[in-house]
C-alpha positions as CSV (number, residue, x, y, z in Angstrom):
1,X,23.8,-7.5,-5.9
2,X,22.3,-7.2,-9.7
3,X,20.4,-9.8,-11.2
4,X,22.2,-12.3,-13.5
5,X,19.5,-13.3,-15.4
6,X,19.2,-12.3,-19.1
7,X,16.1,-10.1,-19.8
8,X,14.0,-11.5,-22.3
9,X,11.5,-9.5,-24.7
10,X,8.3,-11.7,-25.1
11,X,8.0,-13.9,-22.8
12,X,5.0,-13.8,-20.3
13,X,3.1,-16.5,-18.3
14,X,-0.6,-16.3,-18.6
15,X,-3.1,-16.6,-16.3
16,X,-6.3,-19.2,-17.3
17,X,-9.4,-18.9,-15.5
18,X,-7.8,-21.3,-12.4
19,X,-4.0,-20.9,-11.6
20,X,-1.9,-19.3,-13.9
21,X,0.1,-22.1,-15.9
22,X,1.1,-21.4,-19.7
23,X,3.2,-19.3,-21.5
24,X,2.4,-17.2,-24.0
25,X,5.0,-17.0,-27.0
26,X,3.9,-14.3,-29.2
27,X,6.8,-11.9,-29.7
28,X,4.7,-8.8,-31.4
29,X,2.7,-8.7,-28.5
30,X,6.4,-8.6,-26.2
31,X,5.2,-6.4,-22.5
32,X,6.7,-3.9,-21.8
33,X,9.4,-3.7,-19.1
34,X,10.1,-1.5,-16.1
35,X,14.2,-0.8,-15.6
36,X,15.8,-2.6,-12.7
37,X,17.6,0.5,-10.7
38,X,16.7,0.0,-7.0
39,X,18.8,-2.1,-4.0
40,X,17.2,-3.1,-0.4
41,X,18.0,0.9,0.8
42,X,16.3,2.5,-2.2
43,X,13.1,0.3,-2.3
44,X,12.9,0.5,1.9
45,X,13.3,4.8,1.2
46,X,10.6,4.3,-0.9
47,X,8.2,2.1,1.0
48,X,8.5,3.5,3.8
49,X,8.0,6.7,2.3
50,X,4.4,5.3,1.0
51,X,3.9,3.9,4.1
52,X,4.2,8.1,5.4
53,X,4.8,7.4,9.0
54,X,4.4,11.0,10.5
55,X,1.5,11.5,7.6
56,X,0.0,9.2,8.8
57,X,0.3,9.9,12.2
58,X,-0.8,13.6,12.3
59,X,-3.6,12.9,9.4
60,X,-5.4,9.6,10.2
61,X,-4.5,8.6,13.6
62,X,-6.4,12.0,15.1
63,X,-9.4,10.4,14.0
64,X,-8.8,7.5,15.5
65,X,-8.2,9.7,18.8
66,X,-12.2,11.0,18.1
67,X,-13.3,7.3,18.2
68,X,-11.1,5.0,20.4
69,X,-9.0,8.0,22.8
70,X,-6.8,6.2,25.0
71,X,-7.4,2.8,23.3
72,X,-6.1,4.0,19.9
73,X,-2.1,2.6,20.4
74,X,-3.4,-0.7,21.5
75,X,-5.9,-0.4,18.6
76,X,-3.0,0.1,16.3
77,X,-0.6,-2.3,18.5
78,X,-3.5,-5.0,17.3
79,X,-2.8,-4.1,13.8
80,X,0.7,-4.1,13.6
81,X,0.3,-7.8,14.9
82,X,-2.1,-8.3,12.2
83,X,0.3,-6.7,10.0
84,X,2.8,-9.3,10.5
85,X,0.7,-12.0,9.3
86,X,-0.2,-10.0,5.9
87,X,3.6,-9.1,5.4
88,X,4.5,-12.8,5.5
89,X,1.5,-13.5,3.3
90,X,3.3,-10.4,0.4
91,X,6.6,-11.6,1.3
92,X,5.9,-15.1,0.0
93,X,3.8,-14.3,-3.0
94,X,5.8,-11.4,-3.5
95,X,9.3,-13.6,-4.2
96,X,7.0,-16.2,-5.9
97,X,5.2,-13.5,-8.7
98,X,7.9,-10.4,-8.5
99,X,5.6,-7.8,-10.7
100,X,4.6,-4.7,-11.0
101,X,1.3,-6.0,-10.9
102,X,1.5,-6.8,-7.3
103,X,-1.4,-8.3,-4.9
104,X,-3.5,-8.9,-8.7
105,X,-0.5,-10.4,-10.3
106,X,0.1,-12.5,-7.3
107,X,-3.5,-13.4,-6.6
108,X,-4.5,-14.4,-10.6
109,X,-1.1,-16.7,-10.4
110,X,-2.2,-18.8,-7.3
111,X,-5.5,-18.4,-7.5
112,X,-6.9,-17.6,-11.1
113,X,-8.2,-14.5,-13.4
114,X,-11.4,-13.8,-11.5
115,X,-9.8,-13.5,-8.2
116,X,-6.8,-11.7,-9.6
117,X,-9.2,-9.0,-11.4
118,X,-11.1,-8.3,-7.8
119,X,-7.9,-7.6,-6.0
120,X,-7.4,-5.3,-8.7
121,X,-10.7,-3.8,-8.5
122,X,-10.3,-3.1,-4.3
123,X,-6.5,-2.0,-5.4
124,X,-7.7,-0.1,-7.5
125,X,-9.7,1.7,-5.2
126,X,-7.3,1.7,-2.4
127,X,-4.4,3.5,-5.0
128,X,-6.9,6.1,-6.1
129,X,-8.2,7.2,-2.6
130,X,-5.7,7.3,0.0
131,X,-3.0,9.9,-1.8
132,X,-6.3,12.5,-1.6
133,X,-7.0,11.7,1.7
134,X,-3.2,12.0,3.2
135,X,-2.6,15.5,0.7
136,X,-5.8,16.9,2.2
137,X,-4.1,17.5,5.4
138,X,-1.3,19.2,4.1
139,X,-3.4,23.0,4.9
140,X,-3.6,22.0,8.8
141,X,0.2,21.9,8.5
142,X,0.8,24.8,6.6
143,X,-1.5,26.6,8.7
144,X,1.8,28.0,11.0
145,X,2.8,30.0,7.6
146,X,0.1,29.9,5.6
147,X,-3.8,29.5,5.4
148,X,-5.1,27.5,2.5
149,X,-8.4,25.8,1.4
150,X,-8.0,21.8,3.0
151,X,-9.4,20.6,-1.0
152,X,-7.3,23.1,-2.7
153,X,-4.0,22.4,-0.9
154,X,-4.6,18.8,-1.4
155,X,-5.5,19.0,-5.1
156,X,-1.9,21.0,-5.4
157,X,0.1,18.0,-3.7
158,X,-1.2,15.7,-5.8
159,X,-0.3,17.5,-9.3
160,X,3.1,18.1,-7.7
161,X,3.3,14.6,-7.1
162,X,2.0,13.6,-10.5
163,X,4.8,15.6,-11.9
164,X,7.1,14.2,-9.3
165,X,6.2,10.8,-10.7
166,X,7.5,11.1,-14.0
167,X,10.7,11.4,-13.4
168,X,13.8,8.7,-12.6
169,X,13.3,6.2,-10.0
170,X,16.2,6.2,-8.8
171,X,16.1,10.1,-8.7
172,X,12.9,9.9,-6.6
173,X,14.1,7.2,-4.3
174,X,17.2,10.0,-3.1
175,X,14.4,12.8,-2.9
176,X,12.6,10.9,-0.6
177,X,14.9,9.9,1.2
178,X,15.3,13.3,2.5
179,X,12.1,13.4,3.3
180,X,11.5,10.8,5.1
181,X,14.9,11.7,7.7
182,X,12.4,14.9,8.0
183,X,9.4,12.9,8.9
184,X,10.8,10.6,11.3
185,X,13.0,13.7,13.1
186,X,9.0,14.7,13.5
187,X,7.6,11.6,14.8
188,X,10.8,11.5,17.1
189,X,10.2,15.2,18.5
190,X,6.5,14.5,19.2
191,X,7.5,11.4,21.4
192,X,10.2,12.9,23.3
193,X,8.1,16.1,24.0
194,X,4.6,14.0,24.8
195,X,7.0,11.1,27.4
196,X,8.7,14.5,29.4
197,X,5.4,15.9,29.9
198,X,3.5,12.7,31.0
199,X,0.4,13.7,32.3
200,X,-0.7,9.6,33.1
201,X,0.9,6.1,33.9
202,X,1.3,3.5,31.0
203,X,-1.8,2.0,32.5
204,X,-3.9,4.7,30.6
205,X,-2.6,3.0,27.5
206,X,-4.9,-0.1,28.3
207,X,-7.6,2.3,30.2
208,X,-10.3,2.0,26.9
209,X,-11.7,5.8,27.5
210,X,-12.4,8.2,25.6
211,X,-14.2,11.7,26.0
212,X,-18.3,11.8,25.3
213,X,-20.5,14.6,25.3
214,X,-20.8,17.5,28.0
215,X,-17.2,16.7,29.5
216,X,-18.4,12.8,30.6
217,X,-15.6,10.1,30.2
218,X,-17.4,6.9,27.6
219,X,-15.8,3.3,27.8
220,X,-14.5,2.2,24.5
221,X,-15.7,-1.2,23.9
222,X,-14.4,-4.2,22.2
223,X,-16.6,-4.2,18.9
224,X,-15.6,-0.3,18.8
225,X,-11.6,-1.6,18.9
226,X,-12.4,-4.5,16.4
227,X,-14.5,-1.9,13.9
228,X,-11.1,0.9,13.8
229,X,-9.1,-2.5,13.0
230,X,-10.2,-1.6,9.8
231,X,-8.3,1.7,9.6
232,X,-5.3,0.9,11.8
233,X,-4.3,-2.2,9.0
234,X,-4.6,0.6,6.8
235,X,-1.9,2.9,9.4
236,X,1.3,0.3,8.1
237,X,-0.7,-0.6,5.2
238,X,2.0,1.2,2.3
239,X,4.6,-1.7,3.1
240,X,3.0,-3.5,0.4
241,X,5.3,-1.0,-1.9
242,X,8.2,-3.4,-2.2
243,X,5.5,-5.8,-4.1
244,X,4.8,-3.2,-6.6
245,X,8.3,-2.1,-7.4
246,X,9.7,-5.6,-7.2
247,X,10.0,-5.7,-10.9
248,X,12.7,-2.8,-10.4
249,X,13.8,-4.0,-7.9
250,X,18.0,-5.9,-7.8
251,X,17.4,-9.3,-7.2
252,X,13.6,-9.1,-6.1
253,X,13.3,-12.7,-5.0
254,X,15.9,-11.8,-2.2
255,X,15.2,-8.4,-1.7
256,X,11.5,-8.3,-2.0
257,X,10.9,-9.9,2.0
258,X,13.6,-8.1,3.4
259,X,12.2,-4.7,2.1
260,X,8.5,-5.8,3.1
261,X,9.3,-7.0,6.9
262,X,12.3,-3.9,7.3
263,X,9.7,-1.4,6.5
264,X,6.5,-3.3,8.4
265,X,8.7,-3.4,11.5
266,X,10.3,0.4,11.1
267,X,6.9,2.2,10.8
268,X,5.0,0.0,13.1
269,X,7.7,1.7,15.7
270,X,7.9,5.4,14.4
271,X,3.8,5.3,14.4
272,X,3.2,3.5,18.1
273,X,5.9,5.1,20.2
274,X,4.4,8.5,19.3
275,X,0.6,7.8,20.2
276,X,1.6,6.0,23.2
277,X,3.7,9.3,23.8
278,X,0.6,11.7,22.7
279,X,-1.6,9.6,24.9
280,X,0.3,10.2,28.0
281,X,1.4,13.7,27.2
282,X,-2.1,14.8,26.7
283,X,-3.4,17.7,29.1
284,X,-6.6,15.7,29.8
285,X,-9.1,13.4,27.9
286,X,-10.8,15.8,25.7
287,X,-7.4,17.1,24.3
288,X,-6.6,13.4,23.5
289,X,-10.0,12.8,21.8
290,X,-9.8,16.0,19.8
291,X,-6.2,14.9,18.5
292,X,-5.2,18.2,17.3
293,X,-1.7,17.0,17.9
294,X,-0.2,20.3,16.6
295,X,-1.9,22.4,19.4
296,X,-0.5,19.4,22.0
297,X,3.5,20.0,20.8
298,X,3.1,23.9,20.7
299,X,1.5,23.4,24.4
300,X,4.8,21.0,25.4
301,X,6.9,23.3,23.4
302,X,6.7,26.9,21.9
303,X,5.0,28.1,18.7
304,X,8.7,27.0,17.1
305,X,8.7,23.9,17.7
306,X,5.3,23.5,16.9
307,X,5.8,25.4,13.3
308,X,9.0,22.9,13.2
309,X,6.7,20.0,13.6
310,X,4.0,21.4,11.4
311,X,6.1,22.2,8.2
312,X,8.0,18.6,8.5
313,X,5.0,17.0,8.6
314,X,3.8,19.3,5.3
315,X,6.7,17.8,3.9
316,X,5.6,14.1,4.6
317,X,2.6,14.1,3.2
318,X,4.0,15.7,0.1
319,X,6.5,12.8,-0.2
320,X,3.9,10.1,0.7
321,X,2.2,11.5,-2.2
322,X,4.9,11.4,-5.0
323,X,5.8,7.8,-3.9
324,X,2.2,6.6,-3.7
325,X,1.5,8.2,-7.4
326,X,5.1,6.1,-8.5
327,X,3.3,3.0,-6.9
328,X,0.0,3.8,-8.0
329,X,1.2,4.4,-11.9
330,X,2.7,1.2,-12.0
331,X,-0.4,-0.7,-10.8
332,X,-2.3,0.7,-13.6
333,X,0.6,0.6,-15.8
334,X,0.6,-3.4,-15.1
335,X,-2.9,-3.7,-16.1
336,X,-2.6,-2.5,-19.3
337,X,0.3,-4.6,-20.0
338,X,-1.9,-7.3,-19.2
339,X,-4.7,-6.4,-21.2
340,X,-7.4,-5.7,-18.8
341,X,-8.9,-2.8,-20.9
342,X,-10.0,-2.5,-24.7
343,X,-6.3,-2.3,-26.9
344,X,-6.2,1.9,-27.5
345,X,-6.3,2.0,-23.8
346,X,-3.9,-0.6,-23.0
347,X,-1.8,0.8,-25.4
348,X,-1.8,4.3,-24.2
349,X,-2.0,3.6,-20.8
350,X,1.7,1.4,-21.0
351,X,3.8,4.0,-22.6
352,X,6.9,4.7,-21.0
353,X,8.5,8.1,-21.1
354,X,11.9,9.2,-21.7
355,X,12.7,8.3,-17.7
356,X,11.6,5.0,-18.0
357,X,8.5,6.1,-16.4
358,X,4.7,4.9,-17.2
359,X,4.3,8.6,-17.7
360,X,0.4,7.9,-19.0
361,X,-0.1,5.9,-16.2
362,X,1.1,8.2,-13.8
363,X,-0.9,11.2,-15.1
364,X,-3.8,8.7,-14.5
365,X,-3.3,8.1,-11.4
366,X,-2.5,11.6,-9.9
367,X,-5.3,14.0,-12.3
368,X,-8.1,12.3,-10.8
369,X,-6.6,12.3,-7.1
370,X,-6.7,15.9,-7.3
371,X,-10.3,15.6,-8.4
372,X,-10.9,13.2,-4.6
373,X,-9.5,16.0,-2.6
374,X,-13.1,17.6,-3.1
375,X,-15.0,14.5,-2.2
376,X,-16.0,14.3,1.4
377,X,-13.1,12.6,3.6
378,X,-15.3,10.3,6.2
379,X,-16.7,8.5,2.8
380,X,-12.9,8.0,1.5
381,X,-11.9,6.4,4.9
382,X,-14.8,4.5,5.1
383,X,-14.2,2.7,1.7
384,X,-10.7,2.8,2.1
385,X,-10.9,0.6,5.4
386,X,-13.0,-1.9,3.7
387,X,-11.3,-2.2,0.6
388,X,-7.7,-2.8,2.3
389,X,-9.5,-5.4,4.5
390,X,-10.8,-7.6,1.3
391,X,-7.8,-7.1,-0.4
392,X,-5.7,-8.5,2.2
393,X,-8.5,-11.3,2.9
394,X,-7.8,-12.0,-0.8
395,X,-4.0,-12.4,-0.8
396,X,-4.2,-14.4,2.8
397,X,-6.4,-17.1,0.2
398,X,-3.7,-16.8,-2.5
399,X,-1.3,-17.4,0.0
400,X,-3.0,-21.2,1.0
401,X,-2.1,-21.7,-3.1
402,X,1.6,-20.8,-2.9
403,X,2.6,-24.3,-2.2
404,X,1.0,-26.1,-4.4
405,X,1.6,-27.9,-7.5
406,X,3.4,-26.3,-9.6
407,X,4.3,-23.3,-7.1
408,X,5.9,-25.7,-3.8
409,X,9.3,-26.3,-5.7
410,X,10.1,-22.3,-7.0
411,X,12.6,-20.7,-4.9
412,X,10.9,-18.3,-3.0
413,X,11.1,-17.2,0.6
414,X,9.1,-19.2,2.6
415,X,6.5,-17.6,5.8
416,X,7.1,-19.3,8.9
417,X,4.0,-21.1,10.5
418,X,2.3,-22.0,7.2
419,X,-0.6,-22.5,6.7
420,X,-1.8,-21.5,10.3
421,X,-0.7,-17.6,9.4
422,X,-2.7,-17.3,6.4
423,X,-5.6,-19.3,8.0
424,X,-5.9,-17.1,11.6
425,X,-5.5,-14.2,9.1
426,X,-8.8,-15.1,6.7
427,X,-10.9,-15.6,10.1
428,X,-10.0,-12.3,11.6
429,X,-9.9,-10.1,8.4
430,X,-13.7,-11.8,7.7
431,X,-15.0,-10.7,11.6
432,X,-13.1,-7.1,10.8
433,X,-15.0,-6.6,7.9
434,X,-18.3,-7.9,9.5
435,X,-18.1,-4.9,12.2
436,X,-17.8,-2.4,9.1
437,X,-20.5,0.4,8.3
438,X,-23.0,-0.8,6.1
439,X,-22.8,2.0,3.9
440,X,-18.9,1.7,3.1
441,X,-19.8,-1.8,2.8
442,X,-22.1,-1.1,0.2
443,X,-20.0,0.8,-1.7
444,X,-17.2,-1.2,-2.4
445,X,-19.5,-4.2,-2.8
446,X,-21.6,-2.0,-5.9
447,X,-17.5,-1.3,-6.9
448,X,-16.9,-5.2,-7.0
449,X,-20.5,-6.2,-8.5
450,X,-19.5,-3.3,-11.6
451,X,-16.7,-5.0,-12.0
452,X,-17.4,-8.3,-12.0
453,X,-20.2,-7.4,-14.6
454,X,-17.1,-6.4,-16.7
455,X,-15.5,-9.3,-16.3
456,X,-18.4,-11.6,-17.1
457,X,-19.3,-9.6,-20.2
458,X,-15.9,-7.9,-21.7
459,X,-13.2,-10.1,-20.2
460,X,-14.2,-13.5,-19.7
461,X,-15.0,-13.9,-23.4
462,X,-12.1,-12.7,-24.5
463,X,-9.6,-14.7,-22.3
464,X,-7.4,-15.2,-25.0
465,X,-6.3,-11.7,-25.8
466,X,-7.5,-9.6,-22.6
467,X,-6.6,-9.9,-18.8
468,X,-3.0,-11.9,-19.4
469,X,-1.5,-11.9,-16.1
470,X,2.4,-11.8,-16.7
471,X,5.4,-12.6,-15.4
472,X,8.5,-10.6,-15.9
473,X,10.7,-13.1,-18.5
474,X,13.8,-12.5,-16.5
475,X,11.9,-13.5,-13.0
476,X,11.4,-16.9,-13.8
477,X,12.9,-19.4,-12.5
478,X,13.6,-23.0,-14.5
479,X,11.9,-26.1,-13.4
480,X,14.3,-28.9,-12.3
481,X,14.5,-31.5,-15.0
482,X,12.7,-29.8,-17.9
483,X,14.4,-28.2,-21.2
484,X,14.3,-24.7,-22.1
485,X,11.7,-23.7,-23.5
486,X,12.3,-20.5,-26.6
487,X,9.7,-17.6,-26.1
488,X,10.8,-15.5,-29.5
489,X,13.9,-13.7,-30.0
490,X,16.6,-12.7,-27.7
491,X,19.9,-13.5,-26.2
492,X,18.6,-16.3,-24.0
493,X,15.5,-18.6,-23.9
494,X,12.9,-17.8,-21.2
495,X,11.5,-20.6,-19.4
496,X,8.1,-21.0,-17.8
497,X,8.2,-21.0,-14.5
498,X,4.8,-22.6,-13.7
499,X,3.9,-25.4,-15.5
């Protein structure tokens, strides 16, 4: 089903320095607006594309193999749970402030400017990081037909993704698509192959063992488990897709949740059943903690299957680049419609091209991940892991705010077991990030002290023109009992919807 509403050039609602709550009327300075081409299917192709399943389970999860060996499933069985609680937390928000924008968009509107630009900031972060880190392991893959340079091979994804980018939405949604049935044919193979040649009972799933120096079996313990928490929300992290393309997105206010929790619960099961599969397929505890899961289906298999496996998995990580570049571009593409960044950049940084793409924004986005393909990968994980921890910590307090005044009457879809979700959610994310390395700590906490710095002294002093969190004109919804309210020209009046 389409949306109804009228579109209407120049209306935005602005964010102040507490909740967003007044509109801004100014038709020269009119956003720009992303087209609405996508349904439930496209955006959940899409998403879960992002989200990369069998990328994610052949790049990142081997390292979690190295650290947490027969924990890892329950490890990222923990995070799935944890999952849950963060997807109710975007579905809510997400159906409140529909924008390409996404967790800064939602978190300026409940919460105000400062905490909105900070979510940007670790967004930020997160979009420019983990497309490198998932293309760099495209040349293990390849390796069956070809041997290339880990840094090179990534940098070449990512400029094929970048170029991927700029097309059609819609045309990208399709393309994939048929990817994805590849990925998940991968991810199915690697489970049937690892439960036929079961090596252990279930039991080892729970066993907390992994393989320690000269052959001798270490005990994983429970601050280990609680310190890879960190990476495994990261694992089913990409649902948070459906947020960023909910401004082209049919009817986001429906379809927003249903995309979030469809893909949340699809790759929380194409990622576990395999590693529960590798962990009891494995020959012996060393092959499990080396996690060259490759050499494990070639072993269960033959050098077909394994190639097979291999080149689909090449494939995934090519598409879970070309759909995190579309998500990324639109993040950055947001900002600049909002004004984060002195006007020539803003201005070049939210043209659209003849696609309807934010082709600048894109080429943003994917240049310098080719650039992070030559950085060294533990760092980029390291950051990653505690960037996607604050950021969720920083919705889960936006999400307190979504039933407030003026935000409790909007129709939106509403999170079961509010506010206990958000609440539990704050408290764990805060102990997760309390078990995190100092150094990746440090990091993204010099990233966020920069960039408060910038908001204090470029921002903050310019609140009237820069950092105007908006709200698609078309997305709001009219408070009961008020009169329209004209924003500038157009075939209908927009009408606040926050007061």
């Amino acid at each position: 089903m389409t949306d109804t509403l009228t579109p209407v050039e120049g209306a935005v609602v602005e964010a102040s320095d507490g909740p967003q709550n007044s509109p801004q009327n100014s038709p020269q300075d009119s956003p720009r607006k992303l087209k609405r081409s996508i349904g439930v299917v496209g955006g959940t192709l899409l998403t879960l594309s992002c989200v990369a399943p069998a990328s994610t389970l052949f790049v990142v999860v081997p390292d979690l193999f190295g650290s947490l060996g027969t924990a890892t499933a329950l490890t990222i069985a923990i995070g799935s749970l944890l999952c849950v609680a963060v997807a109710f937390c975007y579905s809510e928000l997400g159906t409140l402030v529909p924008s390409a924008g996404g967790e800064y968009a939602m978190v300026s509107t409940m919460t105000g400017r400062l905490a909105g630009w900070l979510v940007f900031v670790l967004s930020l972060l997160v979009v420019m990081i983990v497309p490198p880190v998932i293309a760099m392991g495209t040349a293990d893959y390849l390796a069956p037909v070809v041997h290339l340079d880990p840094s090179l091979a990534g940098a070449g994804v990512m400029l094929l993704a970048t170029l991927a980018g700029l097309l059609d939405l819609r045309a990208n949604a399709w393309i994939t698509g048929v990817f994805l049935v590849l990925e998940v044919i991968a991810a199915a193979v690697v489970a049937v192959l690892g439960f036929t040649h079961a090596e252990r009972g279930p039991g080892s799933l729970v066993s907390m063992e992994v393989a320690g120096a000269d052959g001798r079996t270490d005990t994983v313990t429970a601050l280990l488990v609680v310190s890879g928490l960190a990476i495994a929300l990261y694992v089913t992290q990409g649902f948070s897709t459906a947020v960023y393309l909910s401004e082209e997105m049919e009817n986001p206010r429906r379809n927003v949740a249903r995309t979030v929790l469809a893909t949340l619960a699809i790759s929380a099961v194409i990622i576990l059943v395999p590693v529960a599969a590798i962990t009891l397929g494995a020959s012996d505890l060393g092959e499990l903690t080396g996690g060259d899961i490759g050499a494990m289906v070639t072993a269960w298999s033959n050098s077909a299957v394994g190639t097979f496996v291999s080149l689909c998995v090449a494939l995934a990580i090519i598409n879970a680049g070309i759909v995190m570049v579309i998500q990324n571009s639109r993040v950055l593409f947001a900002s600049a419609r909002d004004k984060a960044w002195p006007e020539p950049v803003n201005h070049v940084l939210a043209r659209l091209g003849r696609f309807g793409s934010p082709w600048v924004a894109t080429l943003a986005v994917g240049v310098p991940g080719a650039a992070l393909c030559f950085v060294d990968l533990d760092t980029l994980y390291g950051v990653t892991g505690v960037s996607v921890t604050g950021m969720y910590l920083l919705v889960a307090v936006a999400a307190l705010a979504a039933r407030r005044d003026p935000h409790k009457h909007t129709p939106a879809w509403r999170m079961p077991l509010w506010p206990a979700m958000p609440v539990l959610l704050i408290a764990v994310l805060v102990y997760v990030l309390s078990q995190q390395e100092m150094a990746y700590l440090l990091w993204t906490g010099g990233t966020t002290t920069v960039a408060t710095l910038y908001w204090a002294l470029y921002l903050r002093p310019r609140r009237d023109t820069r950092w105007l969190v908006s709200i698609p004109a078309d997305e709001q919804t009219p408070l009961q009992g008020r009169g329209a309210v004209s924003m500038g020209p157009g075939p209908s009046p927009a009408v606040p919807r926050t007061r």
